[in-house]
GUMAR-755748 format. One record per residue (C-alpha): residue number from 1; x, y, z. Coordinates in steps of 0.2 Angstrom, whole numbers, plus 2048, in hexadecimal, padded with zeros to 3 digits. Example, Ala and Ser with C-alpha at 12.3 -4.5 7.8 and 13.67 -1.06 7.14 Angstrom:
// GUMAR-755748
+-----+-----+-----+-----+
|  nr |   X |   Y |   Z |
+-----+-----+-----+-----+
|   1 | 83E | 7EA | 827 |
|   2 | 844 | 7FB | 824 |
+-----+-----+-----+-----+
***
This chain:
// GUMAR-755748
+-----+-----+-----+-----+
|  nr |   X |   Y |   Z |
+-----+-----+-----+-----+
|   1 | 800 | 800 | 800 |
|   2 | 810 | 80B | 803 |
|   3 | 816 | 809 | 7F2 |
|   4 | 806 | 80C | 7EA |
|   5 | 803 | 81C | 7F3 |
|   6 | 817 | 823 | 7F1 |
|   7 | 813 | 81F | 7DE |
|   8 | 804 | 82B | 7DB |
|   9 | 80C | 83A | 7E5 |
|  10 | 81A | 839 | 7D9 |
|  11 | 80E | 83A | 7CA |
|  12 | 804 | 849 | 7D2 |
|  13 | 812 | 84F | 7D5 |
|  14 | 819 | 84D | 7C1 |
|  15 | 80A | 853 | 7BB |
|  16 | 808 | 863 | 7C5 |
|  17 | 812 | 870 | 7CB |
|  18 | 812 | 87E | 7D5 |
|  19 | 818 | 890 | 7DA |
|  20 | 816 | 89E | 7E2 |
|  21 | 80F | 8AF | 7DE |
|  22 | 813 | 8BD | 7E9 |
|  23 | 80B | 8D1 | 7E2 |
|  24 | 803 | 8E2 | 7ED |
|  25 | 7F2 | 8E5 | 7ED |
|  26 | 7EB | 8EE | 7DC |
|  27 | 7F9 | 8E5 | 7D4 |
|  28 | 7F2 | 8D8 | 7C6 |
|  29 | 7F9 | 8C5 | 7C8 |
|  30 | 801 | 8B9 | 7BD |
|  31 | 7FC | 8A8 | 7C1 |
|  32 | 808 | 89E | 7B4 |
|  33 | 802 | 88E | 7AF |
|  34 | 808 | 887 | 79F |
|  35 | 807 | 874 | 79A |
|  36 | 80E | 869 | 78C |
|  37 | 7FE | 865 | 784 |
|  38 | 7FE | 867 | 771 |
|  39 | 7EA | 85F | 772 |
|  40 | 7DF | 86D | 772 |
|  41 | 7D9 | 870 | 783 |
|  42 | 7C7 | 86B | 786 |
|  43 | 7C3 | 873 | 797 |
|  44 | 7CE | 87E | 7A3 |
|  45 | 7C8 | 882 | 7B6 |
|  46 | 7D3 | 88E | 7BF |
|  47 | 7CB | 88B | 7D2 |
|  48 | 7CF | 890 | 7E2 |
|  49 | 7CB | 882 | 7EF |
|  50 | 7C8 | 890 | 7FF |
|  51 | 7BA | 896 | 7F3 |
|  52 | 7B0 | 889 | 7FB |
|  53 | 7A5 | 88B | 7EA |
|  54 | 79E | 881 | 7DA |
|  55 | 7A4 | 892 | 7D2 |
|  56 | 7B5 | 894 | 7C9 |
|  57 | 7C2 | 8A2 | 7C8 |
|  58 | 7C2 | 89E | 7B4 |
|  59 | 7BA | 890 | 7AB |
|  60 | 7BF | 88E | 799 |
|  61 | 7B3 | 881 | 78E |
|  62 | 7AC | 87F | 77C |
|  63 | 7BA | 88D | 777 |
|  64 | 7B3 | 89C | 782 |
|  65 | 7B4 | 8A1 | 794 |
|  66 | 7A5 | 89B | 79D |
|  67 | 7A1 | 8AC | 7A7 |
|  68 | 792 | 8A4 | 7AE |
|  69 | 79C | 897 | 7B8 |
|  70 | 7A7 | 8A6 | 7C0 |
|  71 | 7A8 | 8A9 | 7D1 |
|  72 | 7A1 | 8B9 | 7D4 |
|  73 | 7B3 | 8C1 | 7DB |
|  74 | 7BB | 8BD | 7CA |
|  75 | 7AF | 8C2 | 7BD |
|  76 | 7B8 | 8CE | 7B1 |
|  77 | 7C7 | 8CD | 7BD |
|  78 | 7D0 | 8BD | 7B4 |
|  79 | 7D4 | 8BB | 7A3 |
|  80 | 7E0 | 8AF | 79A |
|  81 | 7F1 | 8B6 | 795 |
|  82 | 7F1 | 8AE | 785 |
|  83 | 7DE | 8AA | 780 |
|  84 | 7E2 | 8A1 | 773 |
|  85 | 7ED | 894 | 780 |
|  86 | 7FB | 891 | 774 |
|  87 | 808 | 883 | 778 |
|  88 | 7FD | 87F | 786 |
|  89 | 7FC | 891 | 791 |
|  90 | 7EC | 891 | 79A |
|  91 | 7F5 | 89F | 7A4 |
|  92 | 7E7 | 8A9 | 7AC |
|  93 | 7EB | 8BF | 7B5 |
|  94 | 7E0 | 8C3 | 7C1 |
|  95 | 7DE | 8D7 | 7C2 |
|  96 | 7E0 | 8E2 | 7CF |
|  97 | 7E2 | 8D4 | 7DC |
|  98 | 7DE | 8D6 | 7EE |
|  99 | 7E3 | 8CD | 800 |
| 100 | 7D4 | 8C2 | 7FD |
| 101 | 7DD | 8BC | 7ED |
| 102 | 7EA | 8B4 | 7F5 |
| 103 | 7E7 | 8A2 | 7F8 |
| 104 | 7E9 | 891 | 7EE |
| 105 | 7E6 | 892 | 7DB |
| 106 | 7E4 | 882 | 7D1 |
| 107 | 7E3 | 87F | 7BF |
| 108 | 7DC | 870 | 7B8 |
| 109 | 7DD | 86B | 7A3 |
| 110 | 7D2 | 85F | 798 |
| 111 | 7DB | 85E | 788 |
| 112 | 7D4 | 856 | 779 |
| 113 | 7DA | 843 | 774 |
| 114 | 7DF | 846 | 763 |
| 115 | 7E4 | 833 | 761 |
| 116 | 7D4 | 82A | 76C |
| 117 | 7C4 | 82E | 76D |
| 118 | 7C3 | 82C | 77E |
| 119 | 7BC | 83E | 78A |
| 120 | 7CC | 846 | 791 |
| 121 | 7D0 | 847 | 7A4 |
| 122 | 7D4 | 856 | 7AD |
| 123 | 7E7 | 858 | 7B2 |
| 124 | 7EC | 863 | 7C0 |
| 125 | 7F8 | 86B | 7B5 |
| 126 | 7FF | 87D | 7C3 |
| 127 | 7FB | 881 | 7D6 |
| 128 | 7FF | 893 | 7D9 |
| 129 | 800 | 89A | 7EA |
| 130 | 7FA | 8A9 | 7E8 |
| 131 | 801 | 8B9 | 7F6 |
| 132 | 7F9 | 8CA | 7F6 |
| 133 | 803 | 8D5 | 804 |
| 134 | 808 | 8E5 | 807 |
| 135 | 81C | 8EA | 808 |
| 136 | 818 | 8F4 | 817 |
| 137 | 81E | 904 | 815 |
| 138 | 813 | 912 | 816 |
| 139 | 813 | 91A | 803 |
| 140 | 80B | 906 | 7FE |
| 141 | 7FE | 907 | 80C |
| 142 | 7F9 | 918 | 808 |
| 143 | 7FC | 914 | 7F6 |
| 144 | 7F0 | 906 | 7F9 |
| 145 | 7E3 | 912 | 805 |
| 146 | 7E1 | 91E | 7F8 |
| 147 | 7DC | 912 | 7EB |
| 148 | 7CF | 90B | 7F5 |
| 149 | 7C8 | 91C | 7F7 |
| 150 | 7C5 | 91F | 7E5 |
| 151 | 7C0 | 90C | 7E0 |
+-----+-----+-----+-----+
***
């Protein structure tokens, strides 16, 4: 049972990877995610576990972004770096980010089987650890006051 188990961590572990995002508050984030799928990609999800919700922060399917299935937080907030996804970027930036963006971001691909017929599985392609803070010194937090003031 020992073996078995050690063998799929290694495989999650082949399969995914992950970093770490650290930006201020206003700043738009970067969550890098780029895969070696050539298949075009079926479905992407880009979720955030601590969500505790059915809604995504992006969901890609039938070649659009499916608004509708967008958590409310993120609507018009994230978009894909490259929309058209080439060599497998389903990178996502998620504008003007706040402390309650930072958390655990996942992103999950369904590529199209070009060689079977058979429905693609999602693959946890990137985790990103996302950190929104402050530097700490006063020009940032007023910097950060005064834009609250005129959102």
């Amino acid at each position: 049972i020992q073996c078995w188990f050690i063998s799929v961590a290694l495989i999650v572990l082949i399969v995914s990877h992950s970093q770490e995002v650290t930006v201020k508050p206003g700043e738009n984030a970067t969550l890098d995610c780029v895969g070696s799928s050539q298949a075009p990609i079926e479905v992407l999800k880009w979720v955030k576990p601590d969500l505790k919700s059915d809604h995504y922060v992006l969901f890609y399917r039938d070649e659009n972004i499916q608004e509708s299935y967008q958590h409310p937080l993120y609507v018009d907030r994230v978009k894909l770096r490259d929309p058209e996804m080439k060599d497998g970027d389903v990178s996502v930036i998620v504008k003007s980010v706040t402390i309650n963006d930072t958390g655990i971001y996942e992103c999950e691909v369904s590529a199209r089987n070009t060689t079977h017929r058979k429905r693609a599985h999602a693959k946890l392609w990137c985790t990103i650890n996302l950190k929104v803070e402050n530097s700490g010194n006063l020009w940032d937090l007023w910097e950060l006051y005064f834009i609250n003031i005129w959102i």
